[in-house]
C-alpha positions in Angstrom: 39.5 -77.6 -120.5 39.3 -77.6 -124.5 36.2 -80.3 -123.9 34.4 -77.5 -122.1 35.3 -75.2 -125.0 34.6 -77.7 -127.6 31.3 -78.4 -126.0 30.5 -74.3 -125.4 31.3 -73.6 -128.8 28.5 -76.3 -130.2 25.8 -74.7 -128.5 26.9 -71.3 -129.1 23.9 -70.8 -130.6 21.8 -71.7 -127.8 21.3 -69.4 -125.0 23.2 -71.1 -121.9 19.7 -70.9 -119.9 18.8 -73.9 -121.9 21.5 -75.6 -121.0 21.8 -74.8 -117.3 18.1 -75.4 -117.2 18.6 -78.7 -118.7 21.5 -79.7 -115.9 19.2 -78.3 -113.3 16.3 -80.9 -113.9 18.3 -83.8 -114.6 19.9 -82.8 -110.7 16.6 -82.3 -109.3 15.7 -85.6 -110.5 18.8 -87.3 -109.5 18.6 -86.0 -105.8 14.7 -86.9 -105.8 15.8 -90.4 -106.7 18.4 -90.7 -104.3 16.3 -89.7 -101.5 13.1 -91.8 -101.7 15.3 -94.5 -101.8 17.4 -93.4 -98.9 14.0 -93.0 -97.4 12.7 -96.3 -98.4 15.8 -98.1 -97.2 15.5 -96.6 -93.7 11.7 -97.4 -93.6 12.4 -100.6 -94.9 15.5 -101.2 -91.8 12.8 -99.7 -89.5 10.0 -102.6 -90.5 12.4 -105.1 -90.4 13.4 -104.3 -86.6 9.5 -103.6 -85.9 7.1 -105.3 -87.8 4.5 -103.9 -85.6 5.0 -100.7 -85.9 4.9 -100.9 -89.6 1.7 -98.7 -90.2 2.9 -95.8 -88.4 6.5 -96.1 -90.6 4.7 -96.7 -93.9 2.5 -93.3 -93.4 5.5 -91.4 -92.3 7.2 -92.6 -94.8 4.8 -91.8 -97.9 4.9 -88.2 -96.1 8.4 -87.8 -96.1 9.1 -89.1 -100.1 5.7 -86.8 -100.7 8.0 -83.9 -99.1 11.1 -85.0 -101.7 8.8 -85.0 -104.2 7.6 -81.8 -104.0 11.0 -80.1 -103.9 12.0 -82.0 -107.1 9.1 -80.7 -108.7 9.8 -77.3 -107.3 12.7 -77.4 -108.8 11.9 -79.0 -111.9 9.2 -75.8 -112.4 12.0 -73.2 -111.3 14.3 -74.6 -114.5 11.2 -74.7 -116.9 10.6 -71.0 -116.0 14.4 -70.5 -116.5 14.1 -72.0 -120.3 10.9 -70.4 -121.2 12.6 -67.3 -120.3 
């Protein structure tokens, strides 16, 4: 508990947007990372099993990780509007 205050204190000065902006890209990237590989690891089990059906998986898979992608730039915009504030 006195970290957090230590820590709240130092950037007393700055607004706690900044801050919560800051934590809110770096989990936006994080969960972005996390599942293109989740999705690459399936695609990758799924090619393995069925090597023949590995055009239709590789397509499906660039949608879906485009998808993921997409959110975590969503997200990435919605914490730069929050800091620009």
């Amino acid at each position: 508990m006195t970290t957090l205050f230590v820590m709240l204190q130092a950037v007393a000065n700055v607004s706690i947007g900044y801050l919560g902006a800051a934590i809110g890209a770096g989990l936006a990237a994080i969960g972005a990372g996390i599942g293109i590989g989740k999705i690459g690891q399936g695609a990758m089990e799924g090619i393995a099993r069925q090597p023949e059906s590995a055009g239709r998986i590789s397509s499906t898979m660039i949608i879906a990780a485009a998808l993921v992608e997409g959110v975590a730039l969503f997200a990435a915009v919605i914490c730069l509007l929050v800091a620009l504030k």
